[in-house]
C-alpha positions in Angstrom: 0.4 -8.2 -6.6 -2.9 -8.6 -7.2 -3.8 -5.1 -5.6 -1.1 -3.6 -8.0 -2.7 -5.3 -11.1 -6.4 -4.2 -9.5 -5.2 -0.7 -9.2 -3.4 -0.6 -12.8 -6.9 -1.8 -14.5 -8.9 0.9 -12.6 -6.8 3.5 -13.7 -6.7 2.1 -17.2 -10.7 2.1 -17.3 -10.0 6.0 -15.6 -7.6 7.0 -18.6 -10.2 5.4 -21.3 -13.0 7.1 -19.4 -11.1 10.5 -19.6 -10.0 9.6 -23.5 -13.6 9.3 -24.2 -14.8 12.3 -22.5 -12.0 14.5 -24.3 -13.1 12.7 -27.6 -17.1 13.8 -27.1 -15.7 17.3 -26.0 -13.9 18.0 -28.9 -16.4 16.4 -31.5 -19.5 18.4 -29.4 -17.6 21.5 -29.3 -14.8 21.8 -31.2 -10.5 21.9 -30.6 -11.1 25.3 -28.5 -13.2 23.5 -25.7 -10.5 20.3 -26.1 -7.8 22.9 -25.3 -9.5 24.9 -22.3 -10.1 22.1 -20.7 -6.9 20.1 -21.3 -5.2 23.2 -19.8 -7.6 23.6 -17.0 -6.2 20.4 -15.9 -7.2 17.2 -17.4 -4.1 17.1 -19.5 -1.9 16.9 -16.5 -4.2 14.4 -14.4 -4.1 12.1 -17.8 -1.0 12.0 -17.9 0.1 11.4 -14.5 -2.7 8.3 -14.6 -0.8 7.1 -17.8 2.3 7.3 -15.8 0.8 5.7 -12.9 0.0 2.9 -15.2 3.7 2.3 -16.9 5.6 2.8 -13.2 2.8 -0.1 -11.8 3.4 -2.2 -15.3 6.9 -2.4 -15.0 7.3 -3.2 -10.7 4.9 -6.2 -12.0 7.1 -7.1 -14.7 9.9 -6.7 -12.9 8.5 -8.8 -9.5 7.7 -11.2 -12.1 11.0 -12.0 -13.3 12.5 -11.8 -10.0 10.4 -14.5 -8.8 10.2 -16.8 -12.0 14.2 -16.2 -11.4 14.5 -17.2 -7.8 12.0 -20.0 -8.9 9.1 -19.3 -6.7 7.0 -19.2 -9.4 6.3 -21.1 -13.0 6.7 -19.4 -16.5 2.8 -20.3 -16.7 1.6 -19.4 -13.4 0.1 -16.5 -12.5 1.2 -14.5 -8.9 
């Protein structure tokens, strides 16, 4: 579990990296350059990473309950 939540906040600080560097493309150089290169590719690796993110969220979430249910593990307690 702790692997799944490691992984989930490196591609988190991966997503914000590539927000930022869209952000300073498209202030630098304008919606044009923001297009080519979201079209080139960094569209569809941002949104597979954001997608990476919610399918690892919710397997936590969802290990979560299923332990807290079976009662190997305490409302406060973390894995």
């Amino acid at each position: 579990m702790r692997a799944l939540t490691l992984a989930e906040i490196i591609l988190i600080i991966y997503a914000m990296i590539m927000l930022f560097t869209s952000i300073v493309t498209l202030i630098s150089e304008g919606w044009v350059a923001l297009v080519f290169n979201l079209v080139e590719g960094k569209g569809a690796i941002f949104s597979g990473t954001l997608i990476l993110i919610i399918i690892i969220d919710a397997w936590r979430v969802k290990k979560r309950r299923n332990l807290l249910q079976k009662g190997r593990l305490k409302p406060g307690q973390l894995f």
